[in-house]
N, C-alpha and C positions, 0 to 999 in steps of 0.2 A: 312044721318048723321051717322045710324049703320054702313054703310057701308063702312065712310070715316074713321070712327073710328078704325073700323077693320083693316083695308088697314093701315090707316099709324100705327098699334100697329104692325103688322106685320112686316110693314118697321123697324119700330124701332128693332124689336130682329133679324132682317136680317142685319141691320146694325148695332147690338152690338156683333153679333158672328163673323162678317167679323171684326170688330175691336179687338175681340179675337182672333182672329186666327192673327191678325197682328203683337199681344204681344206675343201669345204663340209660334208661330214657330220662332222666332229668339230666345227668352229664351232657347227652347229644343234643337238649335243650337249650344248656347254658352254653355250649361249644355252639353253639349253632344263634344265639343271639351274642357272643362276641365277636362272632365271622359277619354277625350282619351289623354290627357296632364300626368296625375295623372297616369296614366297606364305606360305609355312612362316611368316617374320617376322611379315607383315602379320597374319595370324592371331594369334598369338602377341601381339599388340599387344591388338587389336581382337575377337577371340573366345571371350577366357576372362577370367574375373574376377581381379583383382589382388588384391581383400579389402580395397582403399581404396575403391572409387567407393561412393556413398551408392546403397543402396536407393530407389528412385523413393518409393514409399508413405512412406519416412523423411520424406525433405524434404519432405512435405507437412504433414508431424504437425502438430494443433494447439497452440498454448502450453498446456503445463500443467504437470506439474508436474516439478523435475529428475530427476535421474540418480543425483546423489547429495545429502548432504547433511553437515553439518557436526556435533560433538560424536563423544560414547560411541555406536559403531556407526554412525557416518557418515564420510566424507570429504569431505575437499578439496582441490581442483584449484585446480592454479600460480593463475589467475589469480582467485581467489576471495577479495575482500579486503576487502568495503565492499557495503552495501545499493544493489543496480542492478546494470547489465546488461545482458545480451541476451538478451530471451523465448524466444528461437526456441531457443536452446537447452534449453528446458527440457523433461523429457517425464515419464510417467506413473510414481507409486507410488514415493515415497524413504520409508527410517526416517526422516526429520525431517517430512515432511511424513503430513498426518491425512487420512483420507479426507475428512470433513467440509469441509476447507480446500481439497479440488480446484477443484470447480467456483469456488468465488472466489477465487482465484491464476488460474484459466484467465481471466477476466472483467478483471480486473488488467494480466494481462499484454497481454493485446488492445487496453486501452486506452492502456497505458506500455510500451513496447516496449526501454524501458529498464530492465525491472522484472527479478530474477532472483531467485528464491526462497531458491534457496542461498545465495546473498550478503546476502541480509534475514536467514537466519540466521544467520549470523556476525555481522552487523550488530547485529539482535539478543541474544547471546549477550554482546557487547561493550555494549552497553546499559544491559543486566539487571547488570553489574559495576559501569558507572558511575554509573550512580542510586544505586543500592545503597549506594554509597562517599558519594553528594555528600549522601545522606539521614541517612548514621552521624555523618560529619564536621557538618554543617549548613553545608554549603556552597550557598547558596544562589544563585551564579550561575548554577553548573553545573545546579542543578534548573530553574532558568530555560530554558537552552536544551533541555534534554531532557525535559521533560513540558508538557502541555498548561497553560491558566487554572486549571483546576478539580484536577486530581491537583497543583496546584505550591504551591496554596492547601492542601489535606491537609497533604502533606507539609511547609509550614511552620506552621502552628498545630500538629503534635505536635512538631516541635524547640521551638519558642516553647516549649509547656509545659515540656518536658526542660530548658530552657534555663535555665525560672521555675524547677524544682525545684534546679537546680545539677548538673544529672547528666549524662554522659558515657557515650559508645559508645566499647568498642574491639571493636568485630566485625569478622570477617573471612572474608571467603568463598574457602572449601578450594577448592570445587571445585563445576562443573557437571555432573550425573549425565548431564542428558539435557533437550536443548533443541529442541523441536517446535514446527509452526504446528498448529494447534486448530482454528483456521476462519479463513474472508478472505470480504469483502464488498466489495463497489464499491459508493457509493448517490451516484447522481450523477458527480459527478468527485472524492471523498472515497474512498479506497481504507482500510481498517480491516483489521488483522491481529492474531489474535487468536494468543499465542505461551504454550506451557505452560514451567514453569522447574522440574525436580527437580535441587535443588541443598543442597549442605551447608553451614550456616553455624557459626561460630563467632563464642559473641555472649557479650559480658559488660558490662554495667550501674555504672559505678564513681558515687558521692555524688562533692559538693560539696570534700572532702577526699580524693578519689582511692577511697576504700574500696571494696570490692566489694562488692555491692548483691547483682547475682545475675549468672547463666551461669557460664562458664566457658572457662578458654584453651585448655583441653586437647581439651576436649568438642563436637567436630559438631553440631550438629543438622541433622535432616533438614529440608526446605521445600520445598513445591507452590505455585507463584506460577503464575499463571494475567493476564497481564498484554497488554494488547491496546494495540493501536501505529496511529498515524494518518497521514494524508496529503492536501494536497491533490496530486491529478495535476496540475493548471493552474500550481504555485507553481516558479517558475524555481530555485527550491531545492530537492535529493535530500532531504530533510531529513526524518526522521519523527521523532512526541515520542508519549511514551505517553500516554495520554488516559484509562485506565481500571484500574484494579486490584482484582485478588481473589485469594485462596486455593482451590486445587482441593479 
């Protein structure tokens, strides 16, 4: 009887380690392909590029100059709408932008972090129409706010003459070919941007009596304006007024 006793207590833990071992080696299976599952993921995360994270070398660029830029053979991006901005975003070699203009747009932007070149062009661009317009009309508030003492004073002693003869602008500008920066300078906290304008006008001259003098309604003309833009950085106002004018 000890001995039968024996025998099957024996059997018994031979036949409960063989029915462990028939629960534990599929558990250490399944544990062991979700540890290699959860690995697979983790990699999958953390291993391989997505083709969103930035380049390390990127986020360090210096400000210079954008990506893209605005007019014939440029673009613009949603939020591109008005002179300023964010530096950082800007980097090297646009069609709007002139070699000449790097190194002072990079100098600019360092000091006004608010500064965005793309958006000075547009700004720009929208400028060059409204001087244009407040100079034809002889509207002289608007040349007020948009040119400096000295280009505000030009541009009203030739209306005054116009004015003296009795004569009359109906110009009108078709269109802008092609709007670039030229050069940029810092001197001080005075930021200066020098912007070219290939643009087509239509200009006609009428007398005192309406009559047409000269141009024409039908007829374009081409124009190289070469027109440079000011700022102080220190002035709580985004504000720039042109301050210089010339023909390329």
């Amino acid at each position: 009887m000890l001995y039968a006793s024996v025998y099957m207590h024996g059997y018994a833990k031979i036949f409960w380690i063989n029915k462990l071992e028939d629960i534990v080696t599929p558990t250490i299976i399944i544990l062991a392909m979700v540890a290699a599952f959860l690995g697979l993921r983790l990699y999958s995360v953390l291993g391989k590029r997505t083709g969103h994270e930035q380049d390390p070398l990127a986020g360090r660029m210096d400000r210079s100059i954008p990506e893209t830029a605005t007019g014939n053979g440029q673009q613009e991006t949603d939020d591109q709408h008005n002179m300023g901005g964010d530096g950082n975003n800007v980097t090297a070699m646009s069609p709007g932008i002139e070699r000449a203009a790097e190194q002072g747009l990079q100098r600019i932007a360092a000091a006004d972090r608010s500064f965005d070149p793309v958006r000075f062009i547009i700004g720009g661009k929208a400028a060059y129409g409204m001087i244009l317009e407040a100079f034809w009309s002889g509207n002289r508030d608007d040349l007020r706010s948009l040119t400096d003492d000295d280009v505000y004073d030009s541009f009203v002693e030739v209306i005054e003459q116009r004015e003296a003869r009795g004569e009359t602008l109906d110009n009108r500008l078709v269109r802008i070919e092609r709007a670039a920066i030229a050069d940029a300078e810092l001197q001080g906290k005075i930021a200066r941007i020098t912007m070219r304008f290939d643009a087509d006008i239509a200009s006609v001259v009428r007398d005192k009596d309406g009559e047409l003098i000269a141009g024409s309604v039908s007829d374009a003309v081409e124009t190289h304006d070469i027109w440079t833009f000011s700022r102080d950085l220190d002035s709580a106002t985004p504000d720039w007024v042109l301050d210089e004018t010339d023909q390329a």
